[in-house]
Backbone as CSV, one residue per row, in Angstrom:
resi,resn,N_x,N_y,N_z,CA_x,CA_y,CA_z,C_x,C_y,C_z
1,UNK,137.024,99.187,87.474,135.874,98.692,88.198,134.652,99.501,87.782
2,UNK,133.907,98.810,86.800,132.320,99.638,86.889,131.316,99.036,88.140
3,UNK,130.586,100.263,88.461,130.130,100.020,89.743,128.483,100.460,88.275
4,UNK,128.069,99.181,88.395,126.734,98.843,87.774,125.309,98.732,88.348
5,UNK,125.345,99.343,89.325,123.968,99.598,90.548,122.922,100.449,90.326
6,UNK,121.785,99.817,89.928,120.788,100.462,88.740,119.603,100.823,89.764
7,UNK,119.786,102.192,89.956,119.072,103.133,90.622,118.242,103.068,89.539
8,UNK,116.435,103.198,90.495,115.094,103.244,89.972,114.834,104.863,88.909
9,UNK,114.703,105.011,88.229,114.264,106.314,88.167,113.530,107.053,88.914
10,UNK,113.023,107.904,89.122,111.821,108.700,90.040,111.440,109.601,89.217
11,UNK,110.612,109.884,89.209,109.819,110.791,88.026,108.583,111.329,89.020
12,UNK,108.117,112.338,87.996,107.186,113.558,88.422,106.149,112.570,88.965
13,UNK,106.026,111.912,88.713,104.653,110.915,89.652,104.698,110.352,90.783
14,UNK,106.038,110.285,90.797,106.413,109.177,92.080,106.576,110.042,93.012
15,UNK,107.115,111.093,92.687,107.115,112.456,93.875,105.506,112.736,94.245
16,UNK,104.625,112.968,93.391,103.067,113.315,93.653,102.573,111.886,94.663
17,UNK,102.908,110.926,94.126,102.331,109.553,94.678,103.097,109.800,96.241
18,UNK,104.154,110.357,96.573,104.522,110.369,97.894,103.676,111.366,98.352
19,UNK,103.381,112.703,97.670,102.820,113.448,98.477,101.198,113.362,98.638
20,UNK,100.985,112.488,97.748,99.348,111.587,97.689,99.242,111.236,99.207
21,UNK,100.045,110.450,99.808,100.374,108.882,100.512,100.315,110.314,101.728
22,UNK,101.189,110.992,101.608,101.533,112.046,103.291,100.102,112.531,103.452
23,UNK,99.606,113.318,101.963,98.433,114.025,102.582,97.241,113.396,102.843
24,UNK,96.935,111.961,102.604,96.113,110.509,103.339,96.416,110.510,104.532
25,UNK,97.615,110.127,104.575,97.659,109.963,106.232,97.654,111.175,107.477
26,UNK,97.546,112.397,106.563,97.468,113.691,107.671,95.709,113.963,107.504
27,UNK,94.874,113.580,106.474,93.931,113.645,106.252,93.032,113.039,107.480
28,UNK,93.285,111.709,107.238,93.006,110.990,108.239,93.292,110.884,110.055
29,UNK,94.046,111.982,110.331,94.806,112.486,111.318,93.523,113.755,111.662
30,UNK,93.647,114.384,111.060,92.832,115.595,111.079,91.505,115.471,110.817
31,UNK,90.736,114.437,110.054,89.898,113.925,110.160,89.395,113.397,111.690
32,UNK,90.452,112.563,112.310,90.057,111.943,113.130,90.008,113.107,114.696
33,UNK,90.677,114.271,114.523,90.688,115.245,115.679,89.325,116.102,115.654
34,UNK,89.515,116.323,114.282,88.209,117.340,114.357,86.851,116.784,114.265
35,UNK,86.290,115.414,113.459,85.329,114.770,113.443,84.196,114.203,114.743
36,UNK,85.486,114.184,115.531,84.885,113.466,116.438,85.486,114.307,117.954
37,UNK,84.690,114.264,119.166,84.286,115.274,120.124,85.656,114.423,121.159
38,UNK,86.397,115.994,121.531,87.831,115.838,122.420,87.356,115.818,123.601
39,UNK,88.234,115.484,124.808,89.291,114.465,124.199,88.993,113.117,123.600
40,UNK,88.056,112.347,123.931,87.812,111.318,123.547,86.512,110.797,123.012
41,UNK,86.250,110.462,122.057,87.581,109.561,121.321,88.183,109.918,120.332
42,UNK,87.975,111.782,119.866,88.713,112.287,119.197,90.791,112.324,118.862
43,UNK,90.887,112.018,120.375,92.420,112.003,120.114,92.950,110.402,120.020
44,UNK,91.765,109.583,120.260,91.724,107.967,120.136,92.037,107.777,118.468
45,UNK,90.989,108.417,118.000,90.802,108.327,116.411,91.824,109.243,115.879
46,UNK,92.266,110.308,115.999,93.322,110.745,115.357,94.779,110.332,115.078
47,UNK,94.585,110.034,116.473,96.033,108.595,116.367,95.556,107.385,115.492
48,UNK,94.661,106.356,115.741,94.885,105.389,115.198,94.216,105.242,113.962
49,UNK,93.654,106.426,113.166,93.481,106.249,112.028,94.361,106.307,110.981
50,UNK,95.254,107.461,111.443,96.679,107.260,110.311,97.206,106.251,110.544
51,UNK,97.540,106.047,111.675,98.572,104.573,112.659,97.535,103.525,111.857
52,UNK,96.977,103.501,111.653,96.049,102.167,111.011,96.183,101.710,109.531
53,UNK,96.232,102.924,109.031,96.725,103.306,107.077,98.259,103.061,106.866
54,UNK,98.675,103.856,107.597,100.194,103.347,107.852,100.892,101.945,107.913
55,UNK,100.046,101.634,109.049,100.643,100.271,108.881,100.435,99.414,107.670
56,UNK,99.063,99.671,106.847,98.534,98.701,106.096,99.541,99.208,104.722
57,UNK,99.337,100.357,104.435,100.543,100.974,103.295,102.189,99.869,103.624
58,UNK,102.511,100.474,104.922,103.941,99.789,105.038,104.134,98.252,104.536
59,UNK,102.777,97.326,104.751,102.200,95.933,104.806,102.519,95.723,103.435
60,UNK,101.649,96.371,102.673,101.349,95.435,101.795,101.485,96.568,100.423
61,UNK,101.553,98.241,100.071,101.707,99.002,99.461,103.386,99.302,99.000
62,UNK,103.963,99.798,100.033,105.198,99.910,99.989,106.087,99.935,98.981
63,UNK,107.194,100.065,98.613,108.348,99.887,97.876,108.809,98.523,98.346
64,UNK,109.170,98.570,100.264,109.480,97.819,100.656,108.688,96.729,101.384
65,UNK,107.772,96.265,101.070,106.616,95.776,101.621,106.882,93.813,102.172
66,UNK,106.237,94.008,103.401,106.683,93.047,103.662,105.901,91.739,102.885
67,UNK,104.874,92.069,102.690,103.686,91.031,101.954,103.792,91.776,100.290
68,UNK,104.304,90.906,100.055,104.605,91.233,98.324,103.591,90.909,97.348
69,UNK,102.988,91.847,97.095,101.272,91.689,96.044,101.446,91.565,95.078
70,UNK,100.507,91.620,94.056,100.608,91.728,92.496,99.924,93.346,92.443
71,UNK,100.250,93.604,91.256,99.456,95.222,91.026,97.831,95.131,91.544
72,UNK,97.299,94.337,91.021,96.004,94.290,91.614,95.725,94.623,93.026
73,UNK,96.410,93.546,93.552,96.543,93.635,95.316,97.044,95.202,95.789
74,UNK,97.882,95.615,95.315,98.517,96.638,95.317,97.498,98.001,95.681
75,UNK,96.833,98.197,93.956,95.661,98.827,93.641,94.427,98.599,94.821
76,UNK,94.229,97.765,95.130,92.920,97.845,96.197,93.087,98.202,97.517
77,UNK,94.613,97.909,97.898,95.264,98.756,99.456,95.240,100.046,98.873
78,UNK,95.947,100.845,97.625,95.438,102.146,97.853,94.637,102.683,97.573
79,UNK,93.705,101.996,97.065,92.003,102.362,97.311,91.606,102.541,98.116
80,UNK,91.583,101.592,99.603,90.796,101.454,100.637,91.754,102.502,101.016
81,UNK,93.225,103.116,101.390,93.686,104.172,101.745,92.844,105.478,101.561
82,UNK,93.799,105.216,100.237,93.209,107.113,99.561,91.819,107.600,99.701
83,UNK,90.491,106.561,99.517,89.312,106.544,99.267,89.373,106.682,101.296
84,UNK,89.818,106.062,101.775,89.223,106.683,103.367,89.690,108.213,103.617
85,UNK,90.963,108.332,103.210,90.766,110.049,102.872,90.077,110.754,102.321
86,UNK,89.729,110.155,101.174,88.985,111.150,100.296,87.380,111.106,100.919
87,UNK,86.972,109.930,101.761,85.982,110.243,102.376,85.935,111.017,103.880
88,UNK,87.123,111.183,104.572,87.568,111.629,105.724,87.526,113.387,105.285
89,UNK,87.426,114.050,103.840,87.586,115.303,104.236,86.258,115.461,103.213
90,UNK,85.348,114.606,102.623,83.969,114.363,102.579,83.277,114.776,103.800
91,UNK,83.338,114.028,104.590,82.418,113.721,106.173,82.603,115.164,106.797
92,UNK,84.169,116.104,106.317,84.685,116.856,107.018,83.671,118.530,106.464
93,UNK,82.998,117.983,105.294,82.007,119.309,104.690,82.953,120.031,104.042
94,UNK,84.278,118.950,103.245,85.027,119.403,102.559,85.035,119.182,101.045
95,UNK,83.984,119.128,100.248,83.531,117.998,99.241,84.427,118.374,97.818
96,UNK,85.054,119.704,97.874,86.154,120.073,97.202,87.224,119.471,96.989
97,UNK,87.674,119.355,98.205,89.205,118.822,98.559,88.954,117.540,98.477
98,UNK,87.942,116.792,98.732,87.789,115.253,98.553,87.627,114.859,97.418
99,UNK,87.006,115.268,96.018,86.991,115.314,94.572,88.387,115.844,94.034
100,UNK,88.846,116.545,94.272,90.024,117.152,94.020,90.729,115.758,94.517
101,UNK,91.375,115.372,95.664,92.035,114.319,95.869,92.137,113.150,95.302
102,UNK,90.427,112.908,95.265,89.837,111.314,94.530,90.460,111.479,93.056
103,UNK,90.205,112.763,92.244,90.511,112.393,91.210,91.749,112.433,90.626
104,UNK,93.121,113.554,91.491,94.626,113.249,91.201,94.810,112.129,91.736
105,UNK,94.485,111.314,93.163,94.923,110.346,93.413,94.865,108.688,92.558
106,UNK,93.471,109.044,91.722,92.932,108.301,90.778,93.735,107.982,89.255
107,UNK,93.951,109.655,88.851,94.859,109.579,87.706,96.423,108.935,87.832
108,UNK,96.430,109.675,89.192,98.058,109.023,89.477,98.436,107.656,89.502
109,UNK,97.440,106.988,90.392,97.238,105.481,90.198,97.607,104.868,89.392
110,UNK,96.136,105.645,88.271,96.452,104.470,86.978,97.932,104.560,86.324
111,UNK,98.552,105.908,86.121,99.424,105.779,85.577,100.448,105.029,86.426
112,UNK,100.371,105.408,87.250,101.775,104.003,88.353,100.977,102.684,88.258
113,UNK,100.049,102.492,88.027,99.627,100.954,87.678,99.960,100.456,86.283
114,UNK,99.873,101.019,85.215,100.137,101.062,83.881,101.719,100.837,83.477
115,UNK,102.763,101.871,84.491,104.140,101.935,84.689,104.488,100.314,85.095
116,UNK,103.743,99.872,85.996,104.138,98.399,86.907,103.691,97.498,86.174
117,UNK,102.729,97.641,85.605,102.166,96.392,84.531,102.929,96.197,83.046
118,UNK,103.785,97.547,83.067,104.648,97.311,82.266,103.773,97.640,80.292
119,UNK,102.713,98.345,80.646,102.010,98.631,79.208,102.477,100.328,78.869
């Protein structure tokens, strides 16, 4: 019996692209506590700004996504993601960490877009 069950590879990108995706949604978490004046609507916005990315990642980004895109589609959900992080620690008088982000999250992209498009 060959057991022929063709596990994805994972490679050095796909690990970064997860830890892209965590540090967006803690961005936006921490963005939303410290930006804005506690309790409210600071702990309003800290919750539902990740809770908001989250869901839309799970939607339509995903591995397992329930709305199945083309790369394009794909590419512009984690734009509007990453890019609200990368402006969330902008706003935060963090303009380091937001260039720094924009542009691994950018490189990483293309190359997982390039990987999926199959060039």
């Amino acid at each position: 019996m060959n057991d022929t069950h063709s596990t994805p590879a994972i490679g050095a990108n796909d690990i970064l692209r997860f830890v892209l995706e965590l540090f967006a949604f803690v961005s936006l978490a921490l963005w939303g506590f410290l930006a804005w004046p506690l309790p409210w609507p600071g702990i309003l916005v800290g919750i539902l700004a990740p809770a908001f990315a989250i869901l839309v990642w799970a939607l339509f980004r995903s591995p397992k996504a329930v709305f199945k895109l083309d790369p394009f589609g794909k590419a512009i959900v984690e734009i509007f993601v990453f890019g609200a992080a990368a402006l969330a620690w902008w706003d935060l008088g963090q303009p380091i960490v937001a260039v720094v982000f924009a542009v691994v999250a950018t490189v990483s992209g293309i190359l997982s877009g390039r990987k999926e498009l199959g060039a």
